[in-house]
N, C-alpha and C positions, 0 to 999 in steps of 0.2 A: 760532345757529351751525348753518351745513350737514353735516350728517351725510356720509360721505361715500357711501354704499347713497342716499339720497335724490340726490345727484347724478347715481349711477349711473343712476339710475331714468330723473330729465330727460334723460341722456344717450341713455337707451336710447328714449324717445319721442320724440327728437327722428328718432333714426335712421329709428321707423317709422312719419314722416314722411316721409321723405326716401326709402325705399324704396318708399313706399303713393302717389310721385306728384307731392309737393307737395315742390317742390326750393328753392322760393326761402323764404330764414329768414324774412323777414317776413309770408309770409303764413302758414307754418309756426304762428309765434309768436301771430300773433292767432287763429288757431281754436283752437292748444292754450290760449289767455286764454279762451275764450269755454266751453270745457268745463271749465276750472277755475272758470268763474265759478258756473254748473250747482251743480257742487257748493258750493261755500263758498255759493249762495245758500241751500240746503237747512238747511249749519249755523245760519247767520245766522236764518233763520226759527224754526229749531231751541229757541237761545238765548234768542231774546225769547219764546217760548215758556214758559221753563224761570220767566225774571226777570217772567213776568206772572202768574207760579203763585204765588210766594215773595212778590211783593205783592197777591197776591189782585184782579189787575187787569183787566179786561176784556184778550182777543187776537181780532186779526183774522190769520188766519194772508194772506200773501201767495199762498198758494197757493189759496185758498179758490175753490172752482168750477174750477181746475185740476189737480186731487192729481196727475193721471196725469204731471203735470210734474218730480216732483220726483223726484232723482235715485237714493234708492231703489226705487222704484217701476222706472223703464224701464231701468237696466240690467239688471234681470235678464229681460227678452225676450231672442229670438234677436234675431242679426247683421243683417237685411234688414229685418228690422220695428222693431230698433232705428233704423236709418240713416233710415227713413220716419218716423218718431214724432219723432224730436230736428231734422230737418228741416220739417216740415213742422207742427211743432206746440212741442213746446220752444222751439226757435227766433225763435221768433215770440214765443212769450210771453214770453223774457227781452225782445227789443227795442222790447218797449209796457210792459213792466212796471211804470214810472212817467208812463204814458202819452206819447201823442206829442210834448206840448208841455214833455216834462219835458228838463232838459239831458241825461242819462241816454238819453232816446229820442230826443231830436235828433242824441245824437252815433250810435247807432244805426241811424240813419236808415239809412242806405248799407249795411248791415252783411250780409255774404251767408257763409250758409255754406258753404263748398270742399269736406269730407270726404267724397270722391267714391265711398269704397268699403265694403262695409260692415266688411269682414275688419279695414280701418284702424279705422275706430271704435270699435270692441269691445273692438281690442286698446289702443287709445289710452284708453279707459275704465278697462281692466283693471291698466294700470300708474297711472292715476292714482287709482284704489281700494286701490290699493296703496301710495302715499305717506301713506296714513291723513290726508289734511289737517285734516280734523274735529280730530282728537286733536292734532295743531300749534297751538301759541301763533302772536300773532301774530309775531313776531321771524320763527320758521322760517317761516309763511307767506310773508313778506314778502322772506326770506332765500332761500326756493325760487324766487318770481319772478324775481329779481335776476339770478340762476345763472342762469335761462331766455334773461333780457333780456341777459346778457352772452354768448350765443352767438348774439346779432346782428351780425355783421359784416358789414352790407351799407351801405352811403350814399346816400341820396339824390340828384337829379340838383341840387338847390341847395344842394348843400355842408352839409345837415344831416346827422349822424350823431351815433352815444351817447356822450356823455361818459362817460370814466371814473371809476369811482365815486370814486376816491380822491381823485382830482382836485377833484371837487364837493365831498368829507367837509371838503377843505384849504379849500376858499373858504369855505363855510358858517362852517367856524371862524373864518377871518378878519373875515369882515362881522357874526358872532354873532347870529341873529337872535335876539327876546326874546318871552317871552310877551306879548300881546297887540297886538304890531305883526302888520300884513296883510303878506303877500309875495305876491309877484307874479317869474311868469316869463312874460313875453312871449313865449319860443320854447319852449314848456314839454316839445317830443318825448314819451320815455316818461314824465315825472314824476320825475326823479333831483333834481332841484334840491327840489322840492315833499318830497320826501320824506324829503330827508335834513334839510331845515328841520324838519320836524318831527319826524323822530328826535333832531336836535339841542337841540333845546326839553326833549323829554322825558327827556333824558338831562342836560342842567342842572337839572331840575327832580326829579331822583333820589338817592334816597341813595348818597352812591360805596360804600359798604359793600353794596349789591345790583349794583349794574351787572358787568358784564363783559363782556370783550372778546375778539372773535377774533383771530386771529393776522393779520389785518388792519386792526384798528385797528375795528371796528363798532364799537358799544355794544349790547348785548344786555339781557334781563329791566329794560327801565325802567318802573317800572314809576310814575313820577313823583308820590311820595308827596306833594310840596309844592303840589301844584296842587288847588285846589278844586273842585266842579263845576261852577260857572260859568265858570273859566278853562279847563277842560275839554272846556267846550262851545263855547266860543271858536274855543280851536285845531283844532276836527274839522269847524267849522262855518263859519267866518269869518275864518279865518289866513291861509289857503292859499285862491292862484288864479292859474290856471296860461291859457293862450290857446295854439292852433298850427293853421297851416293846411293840415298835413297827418290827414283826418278818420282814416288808418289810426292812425298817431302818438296821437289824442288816444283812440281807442280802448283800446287798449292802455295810453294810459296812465291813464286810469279807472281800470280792471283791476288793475293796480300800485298806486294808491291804495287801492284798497277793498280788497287785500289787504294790506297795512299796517294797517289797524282805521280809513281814515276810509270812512267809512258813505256819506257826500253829499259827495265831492269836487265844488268849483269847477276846475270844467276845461272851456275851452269850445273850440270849433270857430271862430276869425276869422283873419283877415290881418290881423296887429299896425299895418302899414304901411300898409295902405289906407285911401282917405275912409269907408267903412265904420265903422274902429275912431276910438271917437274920446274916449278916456277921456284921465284927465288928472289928475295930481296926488291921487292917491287912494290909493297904497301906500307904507308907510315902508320896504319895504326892494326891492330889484329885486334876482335873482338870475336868470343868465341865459346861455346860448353859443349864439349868434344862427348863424342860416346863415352860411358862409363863399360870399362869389366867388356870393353870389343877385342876381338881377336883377328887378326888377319894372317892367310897363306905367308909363311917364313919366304916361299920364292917370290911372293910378289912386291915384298917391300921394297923402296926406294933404295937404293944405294948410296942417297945420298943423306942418308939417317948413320951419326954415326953411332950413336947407343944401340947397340946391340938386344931386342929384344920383340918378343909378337905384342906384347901389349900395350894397347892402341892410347891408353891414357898418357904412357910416358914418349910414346914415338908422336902424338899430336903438341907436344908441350916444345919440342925440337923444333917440330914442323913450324910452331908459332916464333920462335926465332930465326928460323932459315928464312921465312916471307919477311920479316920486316927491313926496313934499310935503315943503316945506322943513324938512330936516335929514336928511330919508330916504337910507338909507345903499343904493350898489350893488358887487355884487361881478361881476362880465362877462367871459367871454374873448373878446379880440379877432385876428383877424390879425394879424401884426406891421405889415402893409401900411397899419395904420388909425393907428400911432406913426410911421410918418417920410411918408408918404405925401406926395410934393410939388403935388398940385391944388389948386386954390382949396378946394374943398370937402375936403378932406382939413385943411388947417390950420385952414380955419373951424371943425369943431366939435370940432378941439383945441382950438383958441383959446377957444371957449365954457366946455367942460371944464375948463382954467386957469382963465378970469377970471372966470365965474359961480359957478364951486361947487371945493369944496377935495379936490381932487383928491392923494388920500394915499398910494396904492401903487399900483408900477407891477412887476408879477412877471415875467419873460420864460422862460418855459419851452422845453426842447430839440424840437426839431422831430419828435422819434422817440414822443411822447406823444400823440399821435392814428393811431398805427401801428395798425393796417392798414389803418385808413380812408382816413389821408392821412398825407403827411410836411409837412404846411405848420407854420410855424413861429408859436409864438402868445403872446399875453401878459395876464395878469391885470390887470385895471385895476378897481381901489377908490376910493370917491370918495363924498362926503357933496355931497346938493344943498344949497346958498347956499354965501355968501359968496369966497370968493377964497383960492388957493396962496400959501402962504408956501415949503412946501418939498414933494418928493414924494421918498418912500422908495422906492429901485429894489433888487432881489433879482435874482441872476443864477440860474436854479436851473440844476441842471446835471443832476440824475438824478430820478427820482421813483420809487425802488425798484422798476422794470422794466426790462428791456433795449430799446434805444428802435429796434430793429430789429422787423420783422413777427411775430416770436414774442412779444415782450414777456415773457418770463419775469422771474419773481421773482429778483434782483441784492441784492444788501447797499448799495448807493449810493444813499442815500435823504436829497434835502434837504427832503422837506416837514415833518417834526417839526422840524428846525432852522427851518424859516419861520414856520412859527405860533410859536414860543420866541421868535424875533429880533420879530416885528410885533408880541406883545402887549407886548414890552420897550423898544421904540421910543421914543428920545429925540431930538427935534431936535437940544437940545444940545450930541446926544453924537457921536463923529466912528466908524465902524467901525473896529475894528483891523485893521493889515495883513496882506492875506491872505483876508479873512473877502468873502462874496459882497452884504454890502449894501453900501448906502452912502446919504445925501442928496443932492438937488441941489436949488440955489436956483433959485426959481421966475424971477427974473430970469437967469440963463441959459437958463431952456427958451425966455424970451422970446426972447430974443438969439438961439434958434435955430430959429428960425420954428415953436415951439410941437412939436418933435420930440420925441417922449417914446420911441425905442428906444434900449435900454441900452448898444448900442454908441455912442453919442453922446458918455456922458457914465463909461462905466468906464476909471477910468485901469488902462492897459497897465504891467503888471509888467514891471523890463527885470534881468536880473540880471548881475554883473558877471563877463566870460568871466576865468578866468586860465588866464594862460599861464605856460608854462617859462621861463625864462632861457636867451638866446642861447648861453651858453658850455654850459647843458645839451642843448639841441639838435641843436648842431654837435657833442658826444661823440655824442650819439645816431645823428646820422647817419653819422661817423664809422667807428662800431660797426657800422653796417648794410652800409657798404661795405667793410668786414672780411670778415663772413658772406656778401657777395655774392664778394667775391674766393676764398674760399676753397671754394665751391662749381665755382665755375669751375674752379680748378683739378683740384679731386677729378674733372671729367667730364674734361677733357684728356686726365689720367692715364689715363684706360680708352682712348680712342684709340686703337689702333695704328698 
């Protein structure tokens, strides 16, 4: 849980950013990643240090032949010769750190430092010496990023931008990922899908007598007593893995992984949708919010797409069927454009969706939920690969406890706790009560409807019935009215002379 002095802090370094020069949040964001990373590598070296003592084990420190690297060591130089040291020597040494050919230094590859002054770095050192992160679990590490990563309010020019967390927390729950299945996000941006999988893991895997929660719904101290070491080393190792072809995006979102406590994040640097990627059938779960309204080179696409088309919403929807292996579950926001869309290619990989694999919920969320990035209107779509639709569960949600205008404040009108209650309670059988936002529809009318999966399709219209007065109450009424009008008239005559 965020303290609320530790926000003030991020707040107050963001400003002197934003003062010192550097105006756009994303670039902002990834140099203050890159000097949090500085530090937290110090602790991390720190630590295995502390656990190679208490097992009497050999240590190779990380910094060994570099001390002057490490981050107590050069903050305490002046301002000018700190800016020359972390530039031209820090710098360098975190982005070889696991050498070139490490995924780590390939995503680094590009990686330039901006802090152009020295007055800014000294002072951006001195507030983050001051959030103590060393003495931070990782919850609050992970929780301080977050706060960082949620004062990105910029978008991309192909429709990528940050999900919001609650949003992610609510699907995660839905598709539950399990220990020992792999996830996979194709569009993986900062790592929120990635990482709330594995907060989710480790918070099923905890005694509810430790856990706790913010007044957001987190899970806090899991500290997941039921998992062994070898399932432990699974999920920090082999669980999670994430792809995106924005190199800033997977920087960052490293950064957010490792400060959560995974050590060696799989996070790489490809274009999910090019002849390049060509993976397949290899993750049991896909969790994913693909670019919206992206366009990619007609020659570059995969050939192994077989919907014929450049638009990157219906060729990622594929993409999320071709990774999973039979019975692998996906949880995806799509446009709404990608549920009634009338092109060829727009029904064909409904139509696949339906007839290949059982396609189980369809969520339609208010269009004010990716405010301020966009007002486009969007929908959760759940779905297990193989077999075929019998029925698909549709949920209208209407709020998601924020105001769905460009401020987004916190509102009391919250249906995603009633979503997760209603989807883990789901009964074909059963018919929704009236009134209530679900409902079934049979796979044979999606047919009948050229494979249209938006909820205004198939939500029956409430009609309620008007009453009215009776004709002899009316006619008193109006009656009465031409009483009070005549007697008006009169009282102004009177005055007359």
């Amino acid at each position: 849980m965020l303290k609320p002095d530790l926000k003030a802090q991020i707040d107050k370094l963001r400003d002197r950013f934003w003062s010192g020069g550097i105006s756009n949040p994303l670039t902002a964001i990834e140099q203050i990643s890159y000097l949090i990373f500085m530090k937290r590598l110090e602790d991390m070296d720190s630590q295995r240090r502390k656990a190679a003592d208490r097992s009497q084990a050999s240590f190779n420190s990380i910094f060994k032949g570099s001390d002057t690297c490490r981050w107590s060591k050069w903050i305490q130089v002046p301002a000018e010769e700190m800016l020359v040291h972390v530039r031209d020597k820090v710098f360098l040494f975190i982005k070889n750190l696991k050498g070139e050919d490490s995924l780590f230094g390939q995503a680094m590859k590009d990686a330039v430092f901006m802090i152009p002054k020295p007055s800014l770095l000294q002072e951006a050192v001195k507030i983050i010496d001051e959030m103590s992160i060393s003495q931070q679990n990782l919850d609050t590490q992970g929780d301080l990023y977050e706060y960082l990563l949620s004062k990105l309010n910029t978008s991309g020019e192909n429709g990528q931008f940050r999900t919001p967390r609650h949003i992610i927390r609510m699907i995660v729950k839905l598709v539950d990922p399990k220990i020992g299945e792999r996830i996979c996000d194709p569009a993986a941006g900062t790592g929120g899908f990635l990482v709330n999988s594995y907060l989710h893991i480790l918070e099923e895997n905890s005694y509810p007598d430790s856990v706790e929660y913010d007044e957001d719904g987190v899970p806090h101290n899991l500290a997941a007593e039921k998992l062994d070491k070898k399932k432990r080393d699974f999920l920090k190792e082999k669980s999670l893995h994430g792809f995106d072809f924005d190199t800033t995006m997977v920087r960052i979102g490293l950064m957010n992984l490792v400060l959560h406590g995974i050590d060696h994040p799989d996070l790489h640097y490809a274009d999910t949708l090019s002849k390049a990627f060509e993976e397949r059938e290899k993750y049991d779960v896909v969790l994913a919010n693909p670019p919206f309204k992206g366009f990619i080179d007609k020659s570059d696409i995969s050939d192994q797409f077989k919907v014929k088309t450049t638009k990157t919403e219906l060729l990622f929807l594929e993409l999320f069927i071709r990774l999973l292996v039979t019975g692998g579950r996906c949880g995806a926001i799509l446009p709404d454009g990608v549920l009634f869309g009338s092109s060829k290619a727009h029904q064909e990989v409904r139509k696949a969706l339906v007839e290949n694999n059982q396609l189980e919920g369809v969520i339609s969320m208010p269009s004010g939920v990716f405010r301020p990035y966009a007002g486009v209107s969007t929908a959760i779509v759940i779905f297990t690969k193989g077999g075929t639709t019998d029925k698909v569960w549709f949920y209208d949600m209407e709020a998601d406890g924020f105001s769905l205008d460009d401020k987004r404040q916190k509102v009391s009108e919250n249906d995603i706790p009633d979503i997760i209650q209603k989807w883990k309670a789901r009964d074909p059988k059963t018919k929704s009560p009236k009134g209530d936002k679900w409902f079934w529809v049979d796979a044979n009318e999606i047919r009948e409807n050229k494979y249209d999966l938006s909820i205004s399709r198939y939500k029956e219209v409430q009609y309620e019935q008007e009453k009215y007065d009776p004709p002899k109450k009316i006619i008193n009424r109006v009656l009465k009215l031409e009483d009070e009008i005549r007697a008006q008239v009169n009282e102004v005559e009177s005055l007359i002379p």
